[in-house]
C-alpha positions in Angstrom: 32.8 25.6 14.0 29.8 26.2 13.1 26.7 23.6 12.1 26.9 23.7 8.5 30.7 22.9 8.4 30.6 20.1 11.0 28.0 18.5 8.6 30.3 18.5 5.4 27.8 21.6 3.9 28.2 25.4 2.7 25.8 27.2 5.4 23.9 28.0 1.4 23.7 24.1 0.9 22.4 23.9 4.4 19.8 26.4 4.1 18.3 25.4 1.1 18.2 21.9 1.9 15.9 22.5 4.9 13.8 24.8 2.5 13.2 22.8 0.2 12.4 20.0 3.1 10.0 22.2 4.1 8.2 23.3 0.7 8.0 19.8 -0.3 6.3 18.7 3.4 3.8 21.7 2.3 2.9 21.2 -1.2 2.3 17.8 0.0 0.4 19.1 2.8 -1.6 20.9 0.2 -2.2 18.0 -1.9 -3.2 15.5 1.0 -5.5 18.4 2.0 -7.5 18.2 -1.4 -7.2 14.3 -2.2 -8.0 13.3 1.5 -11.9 13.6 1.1 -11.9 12.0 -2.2 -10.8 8.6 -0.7 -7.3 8.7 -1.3 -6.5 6.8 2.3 -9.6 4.1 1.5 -8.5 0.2 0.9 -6.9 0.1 -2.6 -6.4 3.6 -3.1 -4.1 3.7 -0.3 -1.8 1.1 -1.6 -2.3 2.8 -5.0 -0.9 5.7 -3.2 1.9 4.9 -1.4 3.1 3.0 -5.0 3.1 6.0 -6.6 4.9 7.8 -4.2 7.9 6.5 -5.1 8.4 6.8 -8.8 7.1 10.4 -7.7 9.3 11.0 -5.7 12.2 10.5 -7.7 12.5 13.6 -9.9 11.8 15.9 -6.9 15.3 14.1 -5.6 17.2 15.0 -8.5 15.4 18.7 -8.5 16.5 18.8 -4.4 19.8 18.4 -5.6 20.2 20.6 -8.1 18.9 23.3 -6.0 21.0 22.9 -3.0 23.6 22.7 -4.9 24.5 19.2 -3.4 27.5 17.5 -5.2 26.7 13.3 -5.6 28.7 12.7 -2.0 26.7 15.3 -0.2 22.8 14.1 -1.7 22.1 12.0 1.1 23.2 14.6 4.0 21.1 17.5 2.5 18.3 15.3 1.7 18.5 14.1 5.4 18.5 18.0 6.7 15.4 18.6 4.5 13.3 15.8 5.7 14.2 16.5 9.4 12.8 19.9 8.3 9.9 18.6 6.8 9.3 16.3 9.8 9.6 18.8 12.0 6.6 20.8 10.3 4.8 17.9 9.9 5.0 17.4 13.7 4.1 20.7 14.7 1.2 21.1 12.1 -0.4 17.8 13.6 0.0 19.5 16.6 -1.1 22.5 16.5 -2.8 22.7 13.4 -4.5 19.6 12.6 -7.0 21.1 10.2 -4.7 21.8 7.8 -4.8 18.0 6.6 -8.7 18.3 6.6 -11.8 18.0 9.4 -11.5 14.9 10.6 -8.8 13.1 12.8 -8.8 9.9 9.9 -7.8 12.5 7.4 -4.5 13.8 9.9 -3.6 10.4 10.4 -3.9 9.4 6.8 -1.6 12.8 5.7 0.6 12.1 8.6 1.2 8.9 7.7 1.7 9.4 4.4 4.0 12.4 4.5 6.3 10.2 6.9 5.6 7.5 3.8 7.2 10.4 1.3 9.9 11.3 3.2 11.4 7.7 4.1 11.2 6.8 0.5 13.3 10.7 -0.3 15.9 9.4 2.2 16.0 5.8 0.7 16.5 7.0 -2.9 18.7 9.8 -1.8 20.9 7.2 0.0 21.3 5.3 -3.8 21.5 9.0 -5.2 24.5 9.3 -3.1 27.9 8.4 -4.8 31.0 7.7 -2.3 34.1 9.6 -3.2 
């Protein structure tokens, strides 16, 4: 038996759920990158921030499960598989490449933290995405 199976997903549904986990953690990345020197992580704009993450959020849900081909009982699962891929990236990147999120250590703490941010809302709204049999 292999992983995909024991997780109630087609190895194709497992695949491109970690995918797109891991293009979302880098167009975030990306983003952070950019908006991190213009103050994004500073007092208000930080709040402002992590507010809009989550209306934001929402329509790369519904995008995640089209692509993966995720039926409304499986939405949670995949999501889950793509943000332990995206957290898994995001780990390594601090790690090992740091400069990614920008020169200084405030501006890896501030993309790390709000990466994390972005992928606990995915799973929240996945888990009200998700429709029991």
């Amino acid at each position: 038996m292999n992983l995909a199976s024991r997780l109630g997903l087609t190895g194709r549904q497992l695949w491109l759920s970690a995918l797109m986990g891991v293009i979302l953690w880098f167009v975030a990345a990306i983003m952070l990158r950019f908006m991190g020197p213009m103050g994004i992580y500073d007092g208000l704009a930080r709040v402002l921030l992590y507010i809009a993450i989550i209306p934001g959020t929402i329509p790369f849900m519904i995008l995640f499960q089209k692509i993966a081909g995720l039926s409304r009982q499986q939405v949670a699962l995949g999501v889950s598989v793509g943000t332990a891929a995206a957290i898994l990236c995001d780990g390594a990147a601090l790690a090992w490449y740091p400069q990614l999120y920008g020169p200084t250590v405030a501006l890896h703490a501030g993309a790390g933290g709000t990466i994390l941010w972005g992928g606990g809302v995915g799973l929240v709204i996945a888990f009200f995405m998700n429709k029991a049999d």
